[in-house]
C-alpha positions as CSV (number, residue, x, y, z in Angstrom):
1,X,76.7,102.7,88.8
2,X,75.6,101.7,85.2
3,X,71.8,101.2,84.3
4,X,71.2,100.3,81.2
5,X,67.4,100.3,79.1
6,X,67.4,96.7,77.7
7,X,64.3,98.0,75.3
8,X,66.3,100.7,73.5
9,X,70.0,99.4,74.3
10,X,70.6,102.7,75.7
11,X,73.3,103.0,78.9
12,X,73.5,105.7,81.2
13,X,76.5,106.1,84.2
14,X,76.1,107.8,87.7
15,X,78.2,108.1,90.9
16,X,74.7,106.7,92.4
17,X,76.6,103.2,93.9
18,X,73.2,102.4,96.0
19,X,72.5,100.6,93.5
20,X,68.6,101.8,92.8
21,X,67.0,101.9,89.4
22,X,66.3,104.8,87.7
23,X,62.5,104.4,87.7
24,X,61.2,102.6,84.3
25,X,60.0,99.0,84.1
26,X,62.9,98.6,81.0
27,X,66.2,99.9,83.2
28,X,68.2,97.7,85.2
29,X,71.3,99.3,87.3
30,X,74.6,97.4,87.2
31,X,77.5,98.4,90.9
32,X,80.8,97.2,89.2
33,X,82.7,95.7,91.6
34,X,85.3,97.9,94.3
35,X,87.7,95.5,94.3
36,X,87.5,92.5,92.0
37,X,90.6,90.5,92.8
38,X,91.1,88.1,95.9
39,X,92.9,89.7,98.9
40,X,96.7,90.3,98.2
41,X,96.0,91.1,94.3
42,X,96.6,94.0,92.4
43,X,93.8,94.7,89.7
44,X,95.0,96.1,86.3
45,X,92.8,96.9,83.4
46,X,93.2,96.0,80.0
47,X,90.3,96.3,78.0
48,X,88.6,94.1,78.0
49,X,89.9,92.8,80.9
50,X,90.7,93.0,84.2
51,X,94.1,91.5,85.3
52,X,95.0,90.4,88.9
53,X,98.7,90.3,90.1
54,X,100.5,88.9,92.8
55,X,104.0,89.1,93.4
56,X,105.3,86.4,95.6
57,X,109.1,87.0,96.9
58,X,110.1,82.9,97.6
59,X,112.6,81.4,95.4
60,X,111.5,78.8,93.6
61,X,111.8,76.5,90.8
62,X,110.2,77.5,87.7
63,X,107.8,74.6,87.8
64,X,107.4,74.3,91.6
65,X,105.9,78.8,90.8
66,X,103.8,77.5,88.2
67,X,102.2,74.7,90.4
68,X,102.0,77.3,92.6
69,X,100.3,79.6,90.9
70,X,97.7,76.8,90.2
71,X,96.7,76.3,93.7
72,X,95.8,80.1,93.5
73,X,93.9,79.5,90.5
74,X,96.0,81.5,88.5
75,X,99.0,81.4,85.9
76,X,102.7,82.2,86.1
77,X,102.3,86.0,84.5
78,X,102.3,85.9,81.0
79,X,103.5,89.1,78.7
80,X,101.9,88.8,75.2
81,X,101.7,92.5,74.5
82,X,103.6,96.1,75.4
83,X,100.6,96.8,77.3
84,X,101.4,94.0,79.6
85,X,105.1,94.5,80.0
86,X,104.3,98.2,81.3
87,X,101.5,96.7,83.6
88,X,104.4,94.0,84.4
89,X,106.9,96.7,84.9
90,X,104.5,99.0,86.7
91,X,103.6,96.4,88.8
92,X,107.2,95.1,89.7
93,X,109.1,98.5,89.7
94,X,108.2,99.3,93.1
95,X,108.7,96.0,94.5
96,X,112.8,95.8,92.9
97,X,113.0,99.6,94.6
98,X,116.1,99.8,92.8
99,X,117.8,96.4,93.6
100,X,117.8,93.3,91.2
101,X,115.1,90.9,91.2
102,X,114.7,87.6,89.0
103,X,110.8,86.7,88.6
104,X,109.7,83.7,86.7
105,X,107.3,84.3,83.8
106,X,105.6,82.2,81.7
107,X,108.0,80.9,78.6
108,X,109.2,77.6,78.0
109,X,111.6,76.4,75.0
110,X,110.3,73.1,73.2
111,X,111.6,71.8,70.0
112,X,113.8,74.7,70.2
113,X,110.9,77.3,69.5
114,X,109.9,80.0,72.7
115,X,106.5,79.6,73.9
116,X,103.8,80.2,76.9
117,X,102.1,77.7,78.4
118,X,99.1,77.7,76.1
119,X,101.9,76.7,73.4
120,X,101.5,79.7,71.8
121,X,105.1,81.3,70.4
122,X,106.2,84.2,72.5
123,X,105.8,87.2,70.2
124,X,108.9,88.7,68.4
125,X,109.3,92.3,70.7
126,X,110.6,90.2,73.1
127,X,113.8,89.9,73.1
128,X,115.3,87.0,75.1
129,X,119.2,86.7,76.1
130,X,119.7,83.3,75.8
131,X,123.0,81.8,77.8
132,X,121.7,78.5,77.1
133,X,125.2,77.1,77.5
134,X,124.1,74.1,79.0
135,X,121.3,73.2,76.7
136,X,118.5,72.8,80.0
137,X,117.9,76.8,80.2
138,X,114.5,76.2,78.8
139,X,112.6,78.2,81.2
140,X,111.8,82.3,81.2
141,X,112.7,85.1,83.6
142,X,112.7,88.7,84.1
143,X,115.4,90.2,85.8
144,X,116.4,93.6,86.8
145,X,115.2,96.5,88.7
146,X,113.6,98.2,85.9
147,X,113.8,98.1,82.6
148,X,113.2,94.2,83.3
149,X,115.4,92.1,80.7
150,X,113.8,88.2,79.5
151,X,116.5,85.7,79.9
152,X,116.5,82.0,79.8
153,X,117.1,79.9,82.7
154,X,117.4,76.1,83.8
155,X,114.4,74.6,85.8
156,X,116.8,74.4,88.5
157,X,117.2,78.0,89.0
158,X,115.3,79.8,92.3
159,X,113.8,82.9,91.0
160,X,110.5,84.6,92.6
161,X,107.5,85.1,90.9
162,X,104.3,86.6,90.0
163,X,100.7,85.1,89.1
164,X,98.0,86.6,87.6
165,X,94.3,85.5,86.4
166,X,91.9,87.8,84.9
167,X,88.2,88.3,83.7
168,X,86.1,90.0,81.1
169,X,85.7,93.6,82.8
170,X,81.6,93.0,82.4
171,X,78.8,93.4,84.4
172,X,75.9,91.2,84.4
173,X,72.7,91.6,86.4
């Protein structure tokens, strides 16, 4: 439990989850969520946010997992940072256990510049091996057991894949 004093900005933390206020007309008492993702999700932290995976193993198309991942209100996983491949790789370690898996992330190729879906250009540290040799691999994949390797692929390709939303980790009375 959290309580902060709204008077003097002053927070204190307890392992008090009941909820009750310490006594004080100023001090209101904040019970972060146990679980904050929908049934089936993962929840990863990365400050400040909470991320929520879930890995789905059915082939699809690239744009038939991104549809999908709408109807969950969600987004094919996107890796802007290191801190996200590890939760990626964390997260998807255990599920390969050892074998080869090909996930779809986001990353599409327009104008021949690497991007996510936001249209923002995929950073530098990720390498992708780009085949390309028929000119429609436009779309992005991880594949491997672990480490996972970014390659491009064509629309056409089945891979599986993983969705993820996420939320400012605050709490509000």
């Amino acid at each position: 439990m959290i309580n902060h004093d709204e008077s003097t900005h002053t927070c204190m933390c307890c392992n008090d989850t009941t909820g009750s206020d310490i006594p004080g007309p100023n001090w209101k008492s904040y019970v972060p969520p146990t679980s904050p993702c929908a049934d089936g999700y993962a929840t990863y932290y990365l400050m400040p946010y909470q991320i929520c995976l879930k890995y789905f193993p059915v082939p699809v198309s690239y744009s038939t997992a991104k549809a999908n991942c709408h109807d969950e209100r969600a987004n094919l996983i996107k890796i802007d940072s290191q801190e996200k491949y590890n939760i990626f790789e964390d997260y998807h370690v255990p599920i390969a256990n050892n074998s080869v898996i090909q996930v779809w992330v986001q990353g599409e190729k327009v104008r021949g510049q690497w991007q996510f879906d936001d249209g923002t250009p995929i950073p530098e540290y990720c390498p992708i091996d780009m085949s390309n040799k028929t000119g429609d691999q436009v779309h992005l994949r991880a594949k491997s057991s672990s480490p996972f390797e970014y390659s491009d692929a064509e629309n056409a390709r089945l891979c599986n894949y993983s969705c993820e939303y996420h939320f400012l980790s605050s709490f509000n009375n």
